[in-house]
C-alpha positions in Angstrom: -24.6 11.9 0.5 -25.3 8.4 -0.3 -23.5 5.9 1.6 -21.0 4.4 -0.6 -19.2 7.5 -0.6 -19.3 8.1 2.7 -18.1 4.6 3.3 -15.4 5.2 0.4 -14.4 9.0 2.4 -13.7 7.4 6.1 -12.5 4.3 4.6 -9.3 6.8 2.4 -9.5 8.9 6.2 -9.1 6.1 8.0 -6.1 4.1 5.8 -4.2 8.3 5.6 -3.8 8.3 9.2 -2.3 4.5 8.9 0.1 5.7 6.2 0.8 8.8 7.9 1.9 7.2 11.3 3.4 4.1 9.7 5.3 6.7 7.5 6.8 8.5 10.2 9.2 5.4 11.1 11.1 5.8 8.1 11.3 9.5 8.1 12.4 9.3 11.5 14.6 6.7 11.1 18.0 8.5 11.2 17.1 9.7 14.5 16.3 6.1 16.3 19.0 4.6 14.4 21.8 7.8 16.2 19.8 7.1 19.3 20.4 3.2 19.8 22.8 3.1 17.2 21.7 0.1 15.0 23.2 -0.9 11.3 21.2 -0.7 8.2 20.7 -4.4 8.6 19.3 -4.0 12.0 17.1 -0.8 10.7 16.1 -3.7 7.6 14.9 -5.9 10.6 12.5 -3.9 12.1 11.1 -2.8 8.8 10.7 -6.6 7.6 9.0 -7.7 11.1 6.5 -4.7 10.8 5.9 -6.0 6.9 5.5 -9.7 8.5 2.9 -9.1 11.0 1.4 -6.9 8.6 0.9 -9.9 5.9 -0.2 -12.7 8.5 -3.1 -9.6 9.8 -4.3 -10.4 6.3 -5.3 -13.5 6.5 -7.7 -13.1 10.0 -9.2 -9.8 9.0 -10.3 -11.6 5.3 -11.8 -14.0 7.4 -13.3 -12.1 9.5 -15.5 -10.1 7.5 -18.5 -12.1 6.6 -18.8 -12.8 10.3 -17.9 -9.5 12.4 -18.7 -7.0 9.5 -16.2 -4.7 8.1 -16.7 -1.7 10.0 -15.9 -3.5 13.3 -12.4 -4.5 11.7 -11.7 -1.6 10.2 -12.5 0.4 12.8 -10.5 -1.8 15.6 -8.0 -1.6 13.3 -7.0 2.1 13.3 -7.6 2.0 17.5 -4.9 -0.6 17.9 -2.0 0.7 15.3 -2.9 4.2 17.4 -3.1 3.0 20.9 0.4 0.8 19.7 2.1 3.9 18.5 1.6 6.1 22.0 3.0 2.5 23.6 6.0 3.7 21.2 5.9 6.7 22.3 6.5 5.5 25.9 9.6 2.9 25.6 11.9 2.4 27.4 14.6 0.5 25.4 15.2 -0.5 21.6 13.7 -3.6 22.7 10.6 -1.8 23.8 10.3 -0.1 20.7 10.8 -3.1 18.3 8.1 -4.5 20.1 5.4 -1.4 20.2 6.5 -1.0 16.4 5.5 -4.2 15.4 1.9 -4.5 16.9 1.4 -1.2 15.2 1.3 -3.4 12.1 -1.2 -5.7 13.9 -3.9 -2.6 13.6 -3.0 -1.2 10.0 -2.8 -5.3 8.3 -6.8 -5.2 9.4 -7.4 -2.2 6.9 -6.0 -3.2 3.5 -7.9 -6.6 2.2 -11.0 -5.0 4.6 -11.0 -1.8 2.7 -10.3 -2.9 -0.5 -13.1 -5.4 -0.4 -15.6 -3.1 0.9 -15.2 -0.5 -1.2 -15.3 -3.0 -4.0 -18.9 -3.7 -3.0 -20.0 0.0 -3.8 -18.5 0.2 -7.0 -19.3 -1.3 -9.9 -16.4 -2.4 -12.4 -16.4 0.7 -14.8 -16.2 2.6 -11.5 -14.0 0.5 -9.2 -10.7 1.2 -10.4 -11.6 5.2 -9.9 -13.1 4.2 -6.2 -9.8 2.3 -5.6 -7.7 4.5 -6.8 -9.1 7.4 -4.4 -8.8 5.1 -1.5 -5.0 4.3 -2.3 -4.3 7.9 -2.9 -4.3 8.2 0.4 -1.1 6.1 0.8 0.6 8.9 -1.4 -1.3 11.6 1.0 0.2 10.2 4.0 3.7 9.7 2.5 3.5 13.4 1.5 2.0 14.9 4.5 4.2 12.4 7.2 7.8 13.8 6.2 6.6 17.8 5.8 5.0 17.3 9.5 7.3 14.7 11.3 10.8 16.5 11.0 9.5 19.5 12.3 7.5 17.9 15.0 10.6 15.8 15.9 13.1 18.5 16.1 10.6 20.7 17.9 9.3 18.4 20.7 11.5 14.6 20.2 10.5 11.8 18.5 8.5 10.5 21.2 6.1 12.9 21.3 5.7 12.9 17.3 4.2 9.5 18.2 2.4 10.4 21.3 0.3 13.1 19.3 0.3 10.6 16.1 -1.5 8.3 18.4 -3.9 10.9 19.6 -4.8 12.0 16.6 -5.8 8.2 15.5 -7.8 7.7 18.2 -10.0 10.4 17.4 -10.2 9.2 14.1 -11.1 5.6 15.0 -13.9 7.1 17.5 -15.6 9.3 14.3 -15.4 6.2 12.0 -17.3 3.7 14.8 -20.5 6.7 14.7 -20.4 7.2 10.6 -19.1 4.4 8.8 -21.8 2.8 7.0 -22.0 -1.0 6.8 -22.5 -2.9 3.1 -24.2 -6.4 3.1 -22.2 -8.4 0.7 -24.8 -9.7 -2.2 -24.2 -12.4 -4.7 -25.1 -15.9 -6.0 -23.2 -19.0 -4.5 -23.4 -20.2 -8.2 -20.8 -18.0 -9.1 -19.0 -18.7 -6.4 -18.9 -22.5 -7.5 -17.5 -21.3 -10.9 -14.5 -18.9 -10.4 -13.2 -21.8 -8.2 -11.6 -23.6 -11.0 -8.3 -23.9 -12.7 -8.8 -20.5 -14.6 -9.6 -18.5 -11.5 -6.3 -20.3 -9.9 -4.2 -19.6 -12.8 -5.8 -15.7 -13.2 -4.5 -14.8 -9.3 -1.7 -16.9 -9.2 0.0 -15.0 -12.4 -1.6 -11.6 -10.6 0.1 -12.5 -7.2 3.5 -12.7 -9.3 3.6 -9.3 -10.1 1.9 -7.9 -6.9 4.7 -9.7 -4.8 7.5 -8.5 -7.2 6.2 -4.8 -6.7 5.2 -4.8 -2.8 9.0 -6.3 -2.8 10.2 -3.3 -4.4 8.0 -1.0 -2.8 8.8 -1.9 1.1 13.1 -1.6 0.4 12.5 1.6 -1.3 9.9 3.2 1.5 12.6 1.7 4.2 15.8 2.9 2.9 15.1 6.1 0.3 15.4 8.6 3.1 18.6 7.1 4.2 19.9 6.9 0.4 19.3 10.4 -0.2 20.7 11.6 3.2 24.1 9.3 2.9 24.9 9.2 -1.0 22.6 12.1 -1.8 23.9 13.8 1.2 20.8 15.9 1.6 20.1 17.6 4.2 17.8 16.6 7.3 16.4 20.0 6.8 14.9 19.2 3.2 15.1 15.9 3.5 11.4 15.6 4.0 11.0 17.4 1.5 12.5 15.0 -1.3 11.2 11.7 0.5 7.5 13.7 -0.1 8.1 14.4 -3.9 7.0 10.7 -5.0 4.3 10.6 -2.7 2.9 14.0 -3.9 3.3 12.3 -7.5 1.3 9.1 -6.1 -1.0 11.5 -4.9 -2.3 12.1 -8.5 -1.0 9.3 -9.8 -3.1 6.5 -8.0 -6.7 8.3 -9.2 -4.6 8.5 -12.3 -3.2 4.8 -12.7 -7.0 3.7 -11.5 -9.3 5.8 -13.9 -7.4 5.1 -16.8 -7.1 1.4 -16.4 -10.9 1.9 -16.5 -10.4 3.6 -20.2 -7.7 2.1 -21.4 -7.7 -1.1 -20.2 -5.6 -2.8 -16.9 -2.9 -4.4 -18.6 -1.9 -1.5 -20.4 -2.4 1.2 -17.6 -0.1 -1.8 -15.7 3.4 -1.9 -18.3 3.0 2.0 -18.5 3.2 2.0 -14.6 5.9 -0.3 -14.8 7.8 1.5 -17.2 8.1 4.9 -15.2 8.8 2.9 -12.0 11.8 1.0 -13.3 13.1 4.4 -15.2 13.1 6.4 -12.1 14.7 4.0 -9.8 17.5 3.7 -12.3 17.4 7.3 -12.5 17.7 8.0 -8.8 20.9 5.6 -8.6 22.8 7.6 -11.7 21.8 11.4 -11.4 23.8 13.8 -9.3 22.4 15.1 -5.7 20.4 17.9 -5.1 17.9 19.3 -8.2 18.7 16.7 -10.4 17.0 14.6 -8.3 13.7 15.8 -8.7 12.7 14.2 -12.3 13.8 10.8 -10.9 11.8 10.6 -8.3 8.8 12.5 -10.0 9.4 9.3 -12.2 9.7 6.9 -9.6 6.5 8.2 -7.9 4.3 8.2 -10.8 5.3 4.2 -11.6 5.3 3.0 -7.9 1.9 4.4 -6.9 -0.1 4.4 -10.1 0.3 1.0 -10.8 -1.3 -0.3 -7.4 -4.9 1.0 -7.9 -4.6 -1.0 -11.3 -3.5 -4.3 -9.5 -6.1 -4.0 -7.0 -8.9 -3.5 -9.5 -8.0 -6.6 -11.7 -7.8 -8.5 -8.1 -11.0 -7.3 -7.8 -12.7 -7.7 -11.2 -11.9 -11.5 -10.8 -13.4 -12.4 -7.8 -17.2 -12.7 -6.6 -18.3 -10.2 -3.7 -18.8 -12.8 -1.4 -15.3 -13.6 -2.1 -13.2 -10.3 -2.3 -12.2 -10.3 1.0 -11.8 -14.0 2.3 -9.2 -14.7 -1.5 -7.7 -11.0 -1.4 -6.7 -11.6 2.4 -4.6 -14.7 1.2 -3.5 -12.8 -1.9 -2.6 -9.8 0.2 -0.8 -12.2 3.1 1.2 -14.0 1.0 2.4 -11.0 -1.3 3.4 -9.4 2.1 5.0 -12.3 3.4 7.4 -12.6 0.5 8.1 -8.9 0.2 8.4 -8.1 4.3 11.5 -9.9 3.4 12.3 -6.5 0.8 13.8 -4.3 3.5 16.5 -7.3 5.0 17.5 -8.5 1.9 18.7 -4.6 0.7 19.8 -3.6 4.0 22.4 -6.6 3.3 23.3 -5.4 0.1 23.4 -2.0 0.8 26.2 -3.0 3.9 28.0 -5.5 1.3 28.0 -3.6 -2.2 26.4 -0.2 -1.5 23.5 1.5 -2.8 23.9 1.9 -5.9 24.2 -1.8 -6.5 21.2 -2.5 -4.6 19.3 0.3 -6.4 19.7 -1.5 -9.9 18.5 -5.1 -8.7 15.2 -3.1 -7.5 15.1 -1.4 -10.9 15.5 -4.9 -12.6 13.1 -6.6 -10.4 10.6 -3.9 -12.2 11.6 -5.0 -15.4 10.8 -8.4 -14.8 7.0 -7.7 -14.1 6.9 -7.2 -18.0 7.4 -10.6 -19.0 4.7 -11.5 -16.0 2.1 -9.3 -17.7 3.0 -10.0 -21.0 2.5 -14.2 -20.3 -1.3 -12.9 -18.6 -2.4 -10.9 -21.6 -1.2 -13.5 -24.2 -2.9 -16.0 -22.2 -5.7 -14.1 -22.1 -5.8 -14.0 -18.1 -6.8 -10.5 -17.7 -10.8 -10.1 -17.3 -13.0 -8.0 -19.8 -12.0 -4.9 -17.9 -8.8 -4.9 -20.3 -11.1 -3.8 -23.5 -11.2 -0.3 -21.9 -15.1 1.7 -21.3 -17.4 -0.9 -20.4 -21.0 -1.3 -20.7 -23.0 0.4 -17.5 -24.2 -2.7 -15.1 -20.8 -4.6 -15.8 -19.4 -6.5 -13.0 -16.6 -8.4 -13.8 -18.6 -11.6 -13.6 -21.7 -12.9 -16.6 -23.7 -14.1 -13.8 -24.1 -11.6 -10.9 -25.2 -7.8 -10.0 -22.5 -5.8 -9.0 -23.8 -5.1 -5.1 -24.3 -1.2 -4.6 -24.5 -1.8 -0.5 -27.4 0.5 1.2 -28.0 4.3 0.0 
């Protein structure tokens, strides 16, 4: 097997068992908020300090990488969210647990800039948003997996020990990654490094930013408080509650390869408003519809438009910045993105306790909507690289003046 999909398989293994332990806070979360009974405000908290530390990890492991290597990060990474999460495990007190929950974010904020960058180095541009895209389907893997395994775990043997074996588990995976994952020397010319650092290049990620912060904004409030939407208004179930939180994560599943492979046909600006379009529709749909089955197109809708349209983002990050570059601008990209939407799960938690849900539900839904007009402004001003004219030529990097670097086979 040649190395860049081995590094591309361990990379997706490695950010799955991330996802699938981060994931089990929020399906869990009606159990620790019964046990030291805390608001939805106080739930919002914890959920925006996680999202914090996450985004400031961004800007050390970007860094980092031309001068440790990836695999060292990446691989340190997945130890500490695991060796955090039996800590959890262990507590003693909410304040214990805040704590233990919030370094867990110190090991998974070392994988996404890391990953995305590294993978990028493998993949040339007609193959990168396919390469991202199966790496970020593992996001939707771990959503869907988390809620089937964690209720059962939890009502079987406590929460505690749901994190105790989650921990395990990690650990094992972090030891298998440190004796396979390959390492990729990071290739290009300093010349083009000189030239993306102008006011195009500012103006190309600071209109990308916009609509990557509007979405993670979106994205953390719904992946804090969908569970408890569906049990309280919804009034589903704990029993198949799991099984509803899954169904957009089993649509993101597909719908990452999807939203990445077809921004490779079709074009990223386009794959982007049809993303867009689902997402807002769905989360509009989830407020209005009736509980139980007529749930299920909502959030199939929901799903497809919140997880396809991230491989797409990620790609056009990509496609505009040198390799020797990916990781060091995407870390600040990725931190301040983060920083602004950790804020997501406090600012609905406060407007679910003042107006309810369904209020808070249709500002998400209109924050969608306003990523339109964002995308719109970068295609008219032409701020979208070649990758938007759909199949490209075999060699093409994303950049006139350097060789897309393939890392060692």
């Amino acid at each position: 097997m040649q190395q860049r999909y081995i590094a591309l398989t361990l990379s997706t293994i490695i950010w799955f068992t991330h996802i699938f332990i981060s994931n089990a806070l929020s399906v869990l979360l009606p159990l620790i908020v019964k046990e030291f009974s805390l608001s939805y405000s106080d739930a919002g908290i914890l959920a925006t300090a996680s999202l914090l530390v996450f985004a400031i990890m961004q800007l050390p492991s970007g860094y980092l990488v031309n001068r440790i290597g990836s695999k060292k990060i990446l691989v340190f990474g997945i130890a500490f969210n695991s060796m955090s999460a039996i800590l959890v495990a262990a507590s003693a007190g909410y304040a214990q647990f805040f704590i233990f929950s919030v370094m867990r974010s110190i090991g998974s904020g070392c994988h996404l800039t890391v990953a995305t960058a590294f993978i990028s180095n493998f993949f040339e541009a007609q193959d990168r948003g396919k390469a991202i895209g199966t790496h970020e389907s593992a996001v939707s893997l771990g959503g869907l997996v988390s809620p089937v395994v964690t209720l059962p775990l939890a009502l079987a043997f406590s929460w505690r020990n749901t994190y105790l074996f989650y921990g395990v588990a990690g650990l094992l995976v972090a030891a298998t990654s440190w004796l396979f994952l390959p390492s990729a020397e990071i290739r290009g010319t300093s010349d083009v490094s000189k030239q993306e650092g102008g006011r195009g290049f500012t103006a190309k990620v600071s209109m990308l930013l916009v609509i990557m912060t509007i979405h993670a904004f979106v994205f953390h409030a719904l992946s804090a408080f969908l569970p408890l939407y569906l049990s309280v208004e919804k009034e589903v179930t704990l029993l198949y509650l799991g099984y509803y939180v899954a169904i957009p994560n089993l649509v993101g599943l597909f719908g990452r390869p999807i939203g990445g492979y077809m921004s490779d046909r079709i074009g990223r600006s386009k794959m982007t408003w049809i993303s867009l379009g689902f997402f807002a529709l769905g989360i509009a749909l989830t407020a209005f519809v009736r509980g139980g089955y007529w749930l299920v197109p909502a959030l199939v809708m929901l799903g497809f438009g919140q997880h396809s349209v991230i491989p797409v983002l990620f790609a056009t990050l990509m496609d505009m910045l040198p390799p020797q570059k990916r990781a060091l601008i995407a870390g600040r990209v990725n931190a301040v993105r983060h920083l602004i939407a950790g804020f997501g799960p406090t600012v609905v938690g406060v407007i679910i306790d003042t107006a309810g849900f369904l209020i808070a539900f249709l500002v998400l839904s209109l924050a969608v909507v306003s990523n339109f007009s964002v995308t719109l402004k970068m295609r008219r001003e032409r701020l979208f690289t070649e990758t938007d004219h759909a199949r490209l030529p075999a060699g093409w990097t994303g950049h006139r003046h350097a060789s897309a670097p393939q890392g060692p086979e």
